[in-house]
Legacy VTK file of the C-alpha trace (Angstrom):
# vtk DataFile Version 3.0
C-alpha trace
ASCII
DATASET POLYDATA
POINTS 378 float
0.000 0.000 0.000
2.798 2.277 0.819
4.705 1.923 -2.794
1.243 2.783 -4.644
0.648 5.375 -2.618
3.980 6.751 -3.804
3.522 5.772 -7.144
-0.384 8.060 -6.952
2.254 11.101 -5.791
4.443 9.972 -8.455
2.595 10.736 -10.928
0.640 14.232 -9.856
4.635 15.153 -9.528
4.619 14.177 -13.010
2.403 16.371 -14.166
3.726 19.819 -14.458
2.405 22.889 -15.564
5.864 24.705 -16.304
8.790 23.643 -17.671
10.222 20.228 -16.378
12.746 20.605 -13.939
16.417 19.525 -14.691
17.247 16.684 -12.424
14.693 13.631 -12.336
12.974 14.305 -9.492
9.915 11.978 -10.541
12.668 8.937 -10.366
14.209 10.350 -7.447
10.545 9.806 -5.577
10.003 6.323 -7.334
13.496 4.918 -5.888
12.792 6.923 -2.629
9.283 4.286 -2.222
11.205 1.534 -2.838
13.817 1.943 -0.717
11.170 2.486 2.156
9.345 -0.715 0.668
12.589 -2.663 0.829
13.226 -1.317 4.500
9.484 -2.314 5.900
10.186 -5.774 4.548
13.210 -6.541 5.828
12.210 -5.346 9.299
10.492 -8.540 9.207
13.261 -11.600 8.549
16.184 -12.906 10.232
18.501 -12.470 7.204
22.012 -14.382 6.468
24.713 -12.341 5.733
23.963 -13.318 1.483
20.973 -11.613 2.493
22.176 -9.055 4.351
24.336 -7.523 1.439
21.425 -8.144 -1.241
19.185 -5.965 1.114
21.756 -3.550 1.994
23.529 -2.944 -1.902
19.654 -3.120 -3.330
18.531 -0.415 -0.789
21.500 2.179 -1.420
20.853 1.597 -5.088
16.751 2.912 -4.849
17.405 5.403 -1.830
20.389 7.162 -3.405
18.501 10.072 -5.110
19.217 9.807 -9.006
21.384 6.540 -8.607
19.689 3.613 -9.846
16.930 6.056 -11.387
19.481 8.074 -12.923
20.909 4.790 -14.441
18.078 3.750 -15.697
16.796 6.936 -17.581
20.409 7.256 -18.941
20.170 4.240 -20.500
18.382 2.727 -23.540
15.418 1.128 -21.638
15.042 4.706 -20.016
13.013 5.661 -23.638
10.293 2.995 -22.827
7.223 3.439 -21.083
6.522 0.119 -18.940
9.958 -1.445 -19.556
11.966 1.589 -17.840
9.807 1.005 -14.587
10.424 -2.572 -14.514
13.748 -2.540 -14.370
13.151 0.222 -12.153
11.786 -2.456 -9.704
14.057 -4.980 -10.532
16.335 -4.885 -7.478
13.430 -4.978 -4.668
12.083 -7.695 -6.102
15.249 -10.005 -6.669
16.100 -9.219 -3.311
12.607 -10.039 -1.627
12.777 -13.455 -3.242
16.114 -13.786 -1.701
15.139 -13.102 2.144
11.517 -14.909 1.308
13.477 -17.695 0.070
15.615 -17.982 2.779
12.868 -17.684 5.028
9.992 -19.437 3.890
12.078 -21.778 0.954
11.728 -21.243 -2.800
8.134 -22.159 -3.242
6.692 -20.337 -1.224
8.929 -16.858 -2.153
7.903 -17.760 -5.533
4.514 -18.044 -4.740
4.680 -15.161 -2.685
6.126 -13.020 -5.466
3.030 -13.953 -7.570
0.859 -12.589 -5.650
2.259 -8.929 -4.736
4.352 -8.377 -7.995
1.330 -7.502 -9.576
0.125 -5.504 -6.896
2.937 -3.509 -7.002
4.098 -3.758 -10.245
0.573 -2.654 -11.297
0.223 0.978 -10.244
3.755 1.995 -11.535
3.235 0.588 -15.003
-0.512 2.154 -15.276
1.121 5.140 -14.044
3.814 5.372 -16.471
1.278 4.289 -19.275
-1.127 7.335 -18.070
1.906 9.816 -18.053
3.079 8.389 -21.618
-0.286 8.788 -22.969
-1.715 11.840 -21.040
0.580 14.181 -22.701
2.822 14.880 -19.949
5.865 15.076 -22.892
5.079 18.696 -22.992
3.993 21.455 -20.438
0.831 22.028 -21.058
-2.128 23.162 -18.856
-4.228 20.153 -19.550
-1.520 17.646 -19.978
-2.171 17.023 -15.780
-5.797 16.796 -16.105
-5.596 14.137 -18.787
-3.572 12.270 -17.237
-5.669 12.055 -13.775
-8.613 10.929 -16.260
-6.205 8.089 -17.826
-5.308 6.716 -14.445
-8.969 6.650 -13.193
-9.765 4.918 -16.431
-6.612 2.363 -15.802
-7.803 1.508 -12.087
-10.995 1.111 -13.084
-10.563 -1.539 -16.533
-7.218 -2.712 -16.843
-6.099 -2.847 -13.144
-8.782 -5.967 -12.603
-8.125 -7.722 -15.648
-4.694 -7.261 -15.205
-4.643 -8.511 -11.608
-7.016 -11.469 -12.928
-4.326 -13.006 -15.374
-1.423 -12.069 -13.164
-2.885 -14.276 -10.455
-4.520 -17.392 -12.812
-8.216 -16.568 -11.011
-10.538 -19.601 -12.057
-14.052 -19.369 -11.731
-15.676 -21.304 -8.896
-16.790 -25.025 -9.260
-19.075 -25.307 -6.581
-22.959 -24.897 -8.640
-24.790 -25.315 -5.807
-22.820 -22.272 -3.538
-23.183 -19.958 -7.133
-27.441 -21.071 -7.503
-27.623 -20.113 -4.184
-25.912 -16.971 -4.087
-27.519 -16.054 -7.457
-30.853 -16.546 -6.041
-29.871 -13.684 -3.033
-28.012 -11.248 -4.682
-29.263 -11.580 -8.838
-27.518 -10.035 -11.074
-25.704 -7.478 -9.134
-23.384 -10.948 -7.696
-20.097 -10.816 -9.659
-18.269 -13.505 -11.529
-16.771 -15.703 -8.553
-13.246 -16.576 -8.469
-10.742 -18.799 -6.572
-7.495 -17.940 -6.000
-5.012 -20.845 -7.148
-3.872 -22.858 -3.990
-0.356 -22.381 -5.031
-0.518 -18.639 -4.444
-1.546 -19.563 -0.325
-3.679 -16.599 0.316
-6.589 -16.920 2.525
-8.919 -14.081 2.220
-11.728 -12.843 0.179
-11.936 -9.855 -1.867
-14.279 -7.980 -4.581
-12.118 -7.204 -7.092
-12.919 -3.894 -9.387
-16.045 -2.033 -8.899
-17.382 -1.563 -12.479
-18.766 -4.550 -14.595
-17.554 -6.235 -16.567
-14.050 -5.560 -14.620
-15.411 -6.333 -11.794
-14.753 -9.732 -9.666
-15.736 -11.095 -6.616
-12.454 -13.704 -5.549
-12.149 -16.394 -2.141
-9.033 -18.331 -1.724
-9.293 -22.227 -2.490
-8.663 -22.856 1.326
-11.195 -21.097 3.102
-14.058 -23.194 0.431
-12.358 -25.935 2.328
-12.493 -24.943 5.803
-15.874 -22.721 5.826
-19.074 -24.251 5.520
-22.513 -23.558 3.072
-23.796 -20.975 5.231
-20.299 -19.476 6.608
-19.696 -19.143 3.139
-22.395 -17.254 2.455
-21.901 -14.962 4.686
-18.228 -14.054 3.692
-19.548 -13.660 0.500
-22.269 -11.708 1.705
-20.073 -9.330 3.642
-18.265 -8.966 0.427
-20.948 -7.590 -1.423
-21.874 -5.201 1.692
-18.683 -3.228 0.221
-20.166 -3.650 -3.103
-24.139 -2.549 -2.387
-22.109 0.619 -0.649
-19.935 1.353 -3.373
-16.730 0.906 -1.101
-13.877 0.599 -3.900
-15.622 3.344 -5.592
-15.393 5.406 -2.784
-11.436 4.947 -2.291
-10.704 5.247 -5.615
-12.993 8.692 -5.608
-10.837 9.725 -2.404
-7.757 8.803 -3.829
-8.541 10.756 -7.129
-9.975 13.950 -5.629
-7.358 14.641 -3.409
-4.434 14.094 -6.146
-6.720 16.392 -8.011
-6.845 19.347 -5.570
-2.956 19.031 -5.157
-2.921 19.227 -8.565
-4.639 22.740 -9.390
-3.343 24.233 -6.118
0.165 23.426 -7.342
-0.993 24.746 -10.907
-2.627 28.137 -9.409
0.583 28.590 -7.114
2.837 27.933 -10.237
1.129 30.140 -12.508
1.385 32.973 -9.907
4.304 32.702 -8.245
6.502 31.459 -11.513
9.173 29.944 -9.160
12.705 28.932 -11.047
15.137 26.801 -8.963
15.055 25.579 -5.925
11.850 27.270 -5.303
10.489 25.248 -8.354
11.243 21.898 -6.589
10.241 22.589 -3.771
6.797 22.805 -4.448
6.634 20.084 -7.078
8.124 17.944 -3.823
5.266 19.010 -1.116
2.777 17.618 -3.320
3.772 14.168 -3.251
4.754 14.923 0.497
1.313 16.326 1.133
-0.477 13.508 -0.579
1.435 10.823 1.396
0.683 12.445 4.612
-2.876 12.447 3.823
-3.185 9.019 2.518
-0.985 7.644 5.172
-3.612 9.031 7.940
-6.919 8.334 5.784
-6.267 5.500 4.594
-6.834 3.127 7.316
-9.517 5.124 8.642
-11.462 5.042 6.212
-10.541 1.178 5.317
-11.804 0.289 8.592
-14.873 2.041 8.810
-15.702 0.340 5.824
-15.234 -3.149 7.055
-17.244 -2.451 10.227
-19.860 -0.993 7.171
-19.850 -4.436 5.433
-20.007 -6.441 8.467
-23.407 -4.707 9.632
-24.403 -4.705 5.431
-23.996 -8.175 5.518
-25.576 -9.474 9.097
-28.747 -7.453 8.062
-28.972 -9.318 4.884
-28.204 -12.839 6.583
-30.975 -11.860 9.096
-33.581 -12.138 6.579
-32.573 -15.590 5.976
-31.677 -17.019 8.713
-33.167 -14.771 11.445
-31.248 -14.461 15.208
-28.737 -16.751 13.733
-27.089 -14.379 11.312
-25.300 -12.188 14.065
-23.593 -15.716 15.059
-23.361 -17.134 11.674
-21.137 -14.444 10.494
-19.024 -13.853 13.912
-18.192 -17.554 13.319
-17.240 -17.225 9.898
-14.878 -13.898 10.465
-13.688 -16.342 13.597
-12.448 -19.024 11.558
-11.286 -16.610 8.542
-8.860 -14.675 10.650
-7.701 -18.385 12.157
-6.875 -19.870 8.506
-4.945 -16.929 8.079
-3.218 -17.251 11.114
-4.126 -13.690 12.143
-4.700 -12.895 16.117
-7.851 -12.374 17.289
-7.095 -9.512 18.867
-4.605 -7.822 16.337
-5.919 -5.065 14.327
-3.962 -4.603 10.967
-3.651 -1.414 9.010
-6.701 -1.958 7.139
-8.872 -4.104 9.400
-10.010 -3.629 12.989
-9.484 -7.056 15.044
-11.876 -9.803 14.855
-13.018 -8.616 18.639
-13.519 -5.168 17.204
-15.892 -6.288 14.860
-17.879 -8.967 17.083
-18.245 -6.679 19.511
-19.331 -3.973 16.610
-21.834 -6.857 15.060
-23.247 -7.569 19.056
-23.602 -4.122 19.481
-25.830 -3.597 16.083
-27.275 -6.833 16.901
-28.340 -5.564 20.252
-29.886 -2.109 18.886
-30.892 -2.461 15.477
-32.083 1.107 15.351
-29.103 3.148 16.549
-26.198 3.512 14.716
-23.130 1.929 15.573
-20.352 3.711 17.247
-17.808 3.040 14.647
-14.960 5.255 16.418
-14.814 2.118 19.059
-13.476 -0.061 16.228
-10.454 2.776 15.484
LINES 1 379
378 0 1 2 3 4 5 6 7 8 9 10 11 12 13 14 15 16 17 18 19 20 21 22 23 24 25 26 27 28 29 30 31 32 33 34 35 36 37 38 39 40 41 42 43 44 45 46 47 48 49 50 51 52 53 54 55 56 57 58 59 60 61 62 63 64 65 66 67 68 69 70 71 72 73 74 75 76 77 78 79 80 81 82 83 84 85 86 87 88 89 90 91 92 93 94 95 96 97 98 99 100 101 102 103 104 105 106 107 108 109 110 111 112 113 114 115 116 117 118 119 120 121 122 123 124 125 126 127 128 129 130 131 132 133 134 135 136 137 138 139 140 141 142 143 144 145 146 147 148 149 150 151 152 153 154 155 156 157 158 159 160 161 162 163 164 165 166 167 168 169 170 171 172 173 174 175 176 177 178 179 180 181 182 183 184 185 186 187 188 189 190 191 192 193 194 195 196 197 198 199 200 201 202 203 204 205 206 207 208 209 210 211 212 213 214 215 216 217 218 219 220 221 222 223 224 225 226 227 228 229 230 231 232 233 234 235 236 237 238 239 240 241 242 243 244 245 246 247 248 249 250 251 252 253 254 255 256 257 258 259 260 261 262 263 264 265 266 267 268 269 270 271 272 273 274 275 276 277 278 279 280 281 282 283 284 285 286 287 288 289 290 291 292 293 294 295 296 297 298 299 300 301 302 303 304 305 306 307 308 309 310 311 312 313 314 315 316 317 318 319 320 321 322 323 324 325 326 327 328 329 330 331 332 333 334 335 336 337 338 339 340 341 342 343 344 345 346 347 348 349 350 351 352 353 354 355 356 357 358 359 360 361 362 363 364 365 366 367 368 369 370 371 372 373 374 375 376 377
């Protein structure tokens, strides 16, 4: 989450509306967010002294302003869109195969690599393709405007479909769990996916949030583990984030606050004509601006939305199964944060804890007219 919400300021950095400044600053940023990706990550293994050097050579290469970046736009694959960014991101990712290797073994780096390459391979090389193709060559007035319209068009098309093949998605054989959800949710139920077992995920996701790019995806494990109903009522918290337009919501925050950074920096350029220092200096506090904002929205909003989905989804189990939805779908977030070997009472960036939400579900369950006190989940 942190690289793409680099890549996001990456990009309004890109697009400038004076003259581009002389050093790359726009790399400078890019191999700035990796070097902070490959620090978080290796935070997290016990690393051999092979590893050790990978993680420490790989790290001065991205953090160095203008180093590897510079490299990279000096040489021949620095002329093509896509191919320049990823050998951009060529050094994090050999060396997070070579402390998830070392950790885990080979399969499951590999498998691990599968599954967030495209995650964060995806926003740089939409990014790069919106910049190519949004006329950010030149500096024109519009050139930023386009290019804000190409990126929501990326996220909302290609970004699925490209995630889709990237990951080998399958669609569900289980006929009797799709008649079934069919006849709750009609049309508005996505196509469901699996998640290959070799990727080792355990989760469930919607996927997109505007057919036909949109996707609703559960891991191979938890169809093993969950039954009928608790299955239902994953599924049924899933589309609780689609019924309340959740992904269209982030992507709407995420849009409209590059936006505003982008015309204030335009209006401030166009009347203060700054040359220099001064010049990079603001082109710098958007991306610094946007990252601060993201960084502290972000999560709140992410888990307000869960807590949203959770209450979406025990209403709709309660007209089917009546008193027993409440414990139908504590059971099934019980045994989902279990498979994935996640605490019960560890809250992650983007999720409260599975006691924040039981005791959120109890409390709606408890006083189905009042609102729930979401801030108690924070």
């Amino acid at each position: 989450m942190l690289l793409q919400i680099l890549v996001y300021c990456t990009i309004v950095l890109l697009a400038r509306p004076v003259e581009t400044v002389d050093e790359p600053l726009a790399s400078w940023m890019v191999c700035l967010a990796l070097g902070v990706f490959q620090w978080s990550i290796a935070r997290s293994f016990q690393r051999s002294l092979l590893a050790e050097i990978c993680w420490a050579a790989t790290s001065l290469l991205m953090i160095w302003p203008g180093n590897w970046g510079g490299i990279i736009y000096a040489s021949a694959w620095g002329e093509i869109p896509l191919l320049r960014e990823a050998v951009l991101l060529l050094p994090a990712i050999l060396s997070r195969l070579t402390m998830l290797s070392e950790a885990e073994g080979i399969p499951r780096a590999l498998a691990e690599i599968r599954l967030s390459l495209p995650l964060t391979c995806g926003p740089v090389w939409l990014g790069s393709a919106a910049a190519h193709w949004g006329g950010l060559a030149g500096p024109t007035s519009d050139s930023g405007v386009w290019t804000i319209a190409l990126i929501v068009i990326f996220l909302i098309a290609v970004y699925p479909e490209f995630l889709r093949r990237s990951w080998g998605l399958t669609p569900v054989d289980s006929p009797d769990l799709a008649r079934r959800l069919q006849s709750q949710f009609g049309r508005s139920l996505p196509p469901l996916l699996v998640w290959p077992e070799s990727i080792g995920i355990t989760n469930a996701a919607l996927l997109g949030c505007v057919p036909p790019f949109r996707y609703l995806v559960i891991s191979a494990s938890l169809l093993d583990t969950l039954t009928p109903r608790e299955l239902e009522a994953v599924i049924a918290h899933e589309m609780g984030h689609l019924r309340l337009r959740h992904v269209a919501r982030r992507l709407i925050a995420i849009v409209a606050a590059a936006a505003v950074v982008l015309g204030v920096r335009y209006w401030l350029s166009a009347w203060l004509a700054p040359q220099g220092l001064q010049q990079t200096l603001l082109e710098a506090s958007a991306p610094c601006l946007l990252s601060a904002y993201y960084l502290w929205s972000t999560p709140r909003q992410s888990r307000r939305m869960e807590l949203e989905a959770d209450a979406w989804a025990a209403a709709h189990l309660r007209t089917i199964y009546g008193n027993q939805a409440t414990p139908l779908l504590t059971a099934a977030l019980r045994k989902l944060s279990v498979a994935a070997n996640v605490p019960l009472e560890q809250a992650k960036w983007l999720h409260p804890s599975f006691y924040q939400r039981e005791a959120a579900l109890r409390q709606r369950s408890a006083a189905p007219g009042e609102p729930v006190v979401w801030e108690s989940a924070l």
